[in-house]
C-alpha positions as CSV (number, residue, x, y, z in Angstrom):
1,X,-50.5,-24.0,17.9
2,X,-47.3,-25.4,16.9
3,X,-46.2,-21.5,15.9
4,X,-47.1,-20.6,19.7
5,X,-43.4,-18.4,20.4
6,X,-42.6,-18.9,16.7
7,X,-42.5,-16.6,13.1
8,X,-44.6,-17.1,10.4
9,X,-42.9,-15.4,7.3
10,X,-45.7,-14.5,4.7
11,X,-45.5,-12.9,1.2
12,X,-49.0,-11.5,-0.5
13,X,-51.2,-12.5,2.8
14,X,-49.7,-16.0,2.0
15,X,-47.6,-17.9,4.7
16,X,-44.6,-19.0,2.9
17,X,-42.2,-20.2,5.7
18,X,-42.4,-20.8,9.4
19,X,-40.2,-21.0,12.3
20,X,-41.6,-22.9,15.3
21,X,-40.6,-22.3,19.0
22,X,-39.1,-25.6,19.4
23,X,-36.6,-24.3,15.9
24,X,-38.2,-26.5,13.1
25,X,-38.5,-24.4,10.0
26,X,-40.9,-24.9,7.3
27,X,-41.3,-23.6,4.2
28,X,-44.2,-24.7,2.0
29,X,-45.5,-26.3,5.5
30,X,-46.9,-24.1,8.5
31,X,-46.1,-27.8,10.5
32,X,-42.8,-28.7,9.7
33,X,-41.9,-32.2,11.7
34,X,-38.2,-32.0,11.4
35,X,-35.7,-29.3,11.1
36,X,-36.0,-28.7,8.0
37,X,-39.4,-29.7,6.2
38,X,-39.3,-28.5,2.8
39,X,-42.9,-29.2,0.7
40,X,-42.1,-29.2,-2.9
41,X,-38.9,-28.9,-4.9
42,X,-35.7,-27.8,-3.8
43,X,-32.4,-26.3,-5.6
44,X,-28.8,-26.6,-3.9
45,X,-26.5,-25.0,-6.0
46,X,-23.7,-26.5,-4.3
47,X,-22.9,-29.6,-2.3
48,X,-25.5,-32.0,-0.3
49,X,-23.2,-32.9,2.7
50,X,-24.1,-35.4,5.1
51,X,-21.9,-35.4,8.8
52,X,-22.7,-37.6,11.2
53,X,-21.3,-40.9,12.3
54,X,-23.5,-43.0,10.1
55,X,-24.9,-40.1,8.1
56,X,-28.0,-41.6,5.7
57,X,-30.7,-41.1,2.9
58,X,-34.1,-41.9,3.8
59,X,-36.2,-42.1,1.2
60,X,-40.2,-43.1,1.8
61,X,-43.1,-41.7,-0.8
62,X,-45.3,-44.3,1.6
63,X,-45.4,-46.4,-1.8
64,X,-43.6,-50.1,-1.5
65,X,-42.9,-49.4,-5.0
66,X,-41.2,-46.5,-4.9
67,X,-37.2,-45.7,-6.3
68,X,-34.8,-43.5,-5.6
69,X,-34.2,-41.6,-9.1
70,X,-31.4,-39.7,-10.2
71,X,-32.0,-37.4,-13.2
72,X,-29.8,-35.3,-15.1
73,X,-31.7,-32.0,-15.1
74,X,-29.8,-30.3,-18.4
75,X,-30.9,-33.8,-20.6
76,X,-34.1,-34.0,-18.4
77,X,-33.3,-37.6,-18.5
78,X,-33.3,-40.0,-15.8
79,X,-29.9,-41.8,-14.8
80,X,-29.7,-43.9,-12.3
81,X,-32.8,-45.3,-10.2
82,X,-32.1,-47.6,-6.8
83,X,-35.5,-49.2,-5.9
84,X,-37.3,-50.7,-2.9
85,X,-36.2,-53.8,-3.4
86,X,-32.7,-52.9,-3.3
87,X,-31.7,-53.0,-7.0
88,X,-29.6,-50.0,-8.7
89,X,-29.9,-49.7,-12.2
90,X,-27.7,-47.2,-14.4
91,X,-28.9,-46.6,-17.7
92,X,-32.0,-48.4,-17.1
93,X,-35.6,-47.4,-15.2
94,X,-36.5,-51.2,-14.5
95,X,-33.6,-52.7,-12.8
96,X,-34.4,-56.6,-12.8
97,X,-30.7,-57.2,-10.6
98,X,-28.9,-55.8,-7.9
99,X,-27.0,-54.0,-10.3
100,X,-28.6,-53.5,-13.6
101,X,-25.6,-51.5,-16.1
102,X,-27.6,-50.5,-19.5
103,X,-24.8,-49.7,-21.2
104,X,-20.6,-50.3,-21.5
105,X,-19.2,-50.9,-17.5
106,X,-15.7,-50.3,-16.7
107,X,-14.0,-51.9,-13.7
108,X,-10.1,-50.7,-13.3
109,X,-9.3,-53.7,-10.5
110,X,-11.4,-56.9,-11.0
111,X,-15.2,-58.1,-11.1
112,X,-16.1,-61.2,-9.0
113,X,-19.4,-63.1,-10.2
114,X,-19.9,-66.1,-8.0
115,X,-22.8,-68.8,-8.9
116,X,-24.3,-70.7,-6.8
117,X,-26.2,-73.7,-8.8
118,X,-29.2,-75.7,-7.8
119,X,-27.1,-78.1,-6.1
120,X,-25.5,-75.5,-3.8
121,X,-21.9,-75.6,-4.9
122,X,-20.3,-72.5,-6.0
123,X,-17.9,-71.0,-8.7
124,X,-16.4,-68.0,-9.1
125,X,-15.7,-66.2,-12.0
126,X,-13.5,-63.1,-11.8
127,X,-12.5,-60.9,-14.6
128,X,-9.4,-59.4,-13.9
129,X,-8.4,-55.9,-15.6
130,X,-4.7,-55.3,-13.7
131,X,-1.3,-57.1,-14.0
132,X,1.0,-58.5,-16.3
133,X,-1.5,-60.7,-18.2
134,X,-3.5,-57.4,-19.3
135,X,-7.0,-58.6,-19.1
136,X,-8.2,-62.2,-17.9
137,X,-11.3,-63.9,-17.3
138,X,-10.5,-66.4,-14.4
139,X,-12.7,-69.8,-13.2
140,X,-12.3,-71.5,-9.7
141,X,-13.5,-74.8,-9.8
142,X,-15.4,-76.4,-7.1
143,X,-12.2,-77.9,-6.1
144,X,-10.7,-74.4,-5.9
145,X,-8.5,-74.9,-9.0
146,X,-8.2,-71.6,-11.2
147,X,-8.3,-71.7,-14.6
148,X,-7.7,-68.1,-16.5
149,X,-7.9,-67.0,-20.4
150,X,-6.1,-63.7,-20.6
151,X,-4.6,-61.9,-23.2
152,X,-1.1,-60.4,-23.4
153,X,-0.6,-58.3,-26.8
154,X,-2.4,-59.5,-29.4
155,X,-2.0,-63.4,-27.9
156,X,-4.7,-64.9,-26.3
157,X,-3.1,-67.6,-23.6
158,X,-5.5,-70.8,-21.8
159,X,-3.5,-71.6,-18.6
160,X,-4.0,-73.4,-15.1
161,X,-3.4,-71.1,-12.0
162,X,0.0,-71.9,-9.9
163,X,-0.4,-70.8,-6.3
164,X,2.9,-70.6,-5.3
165,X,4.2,-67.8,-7.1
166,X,0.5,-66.6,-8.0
167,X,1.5,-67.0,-12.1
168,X,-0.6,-69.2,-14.7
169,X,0.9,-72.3,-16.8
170,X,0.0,-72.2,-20.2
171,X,-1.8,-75.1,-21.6
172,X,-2.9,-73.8,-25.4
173,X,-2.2,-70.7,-26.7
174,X,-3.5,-68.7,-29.8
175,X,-0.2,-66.3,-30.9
176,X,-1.0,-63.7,-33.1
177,X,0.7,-63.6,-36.9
């Protein structure tokens, strides 16, 4: 009996939470498996912390399928779901990508999206949000040339990236009236 030198706390002749000799503590379970075994829902009314040197969140429902979910409780409305496969969608139950954004995304530094083709050469494509060109949507080559469109004001600049001082020449430019 795994309550052999334990408590059994009951309320109406019902056993309600347990406390076993070896210290695991159950409530919903008179066979708790870890220190805490909760069965059913629980409400923390304050901060989940996590200490440890590589602290986690396991999350198994013994169902390949299963998701992580995150629900807003006052809109009863789900939020943000990371699934077995590894993709986290926001805004979105049926993430298709690793991130899956249903809905405007902001990014303060950059965004890097790199391609790889068929062929096995990549690009990158970075949008960058910071700096003195405002915003800028910037293309390495497979030669590693940059090229960049980025706005300044209410121009909109085409330009070739120079690394020695890290600036852009322009090569068209659209100037606003």
């Amino acid at each position: 009996d795994s309550l052999q030198g334990g408590h059994a706390f009951q309320t109406g002749g019902t056993e309600r939470m347990c406390i076993t000799s070896g210290g695991d503590v159950g409530i919903g379970t008179a066979t708790p498996s870890t220190k805490l075994h909760v069965v059913g829902k629980a409400r923390l009314t304050d901060d989940l912390q996590l200490y440890q040197t590589s602290p986690r969140i396991d999350y198994d429902n013994g169902n390949s399928g299963g998701a992580l979910r995150f629900w807003s409780t006052s809109g009863n409305t789900e939020r943000m779901r990371l699934t077995s496969g590894g993709n986290l969608g926001i805004g979105t139950t049926t993430p298709g990508y690793k991130l899956d954004v249903n809905g405007t995304a902001k990014a303060d530094e950059f965004v890097s999206l790199v391609n790889t083709s068929n062929s096995g050469i990549t690009r990158d494509w970075t949008i960058i949000g910071t700096g003195d060109r405002g915003a800028a949507l910037e293309v390495a080559d497979i030669s590693g040339a940059k090229y960049a469109i980025y706005a300044g004001g209410y121009d909109l600049t085409f330009g070739k990236h120079v690394s020695s001082n890290n600036t852009y020449t322009t090569a068209m430019a659209i100037y606003a009236a």
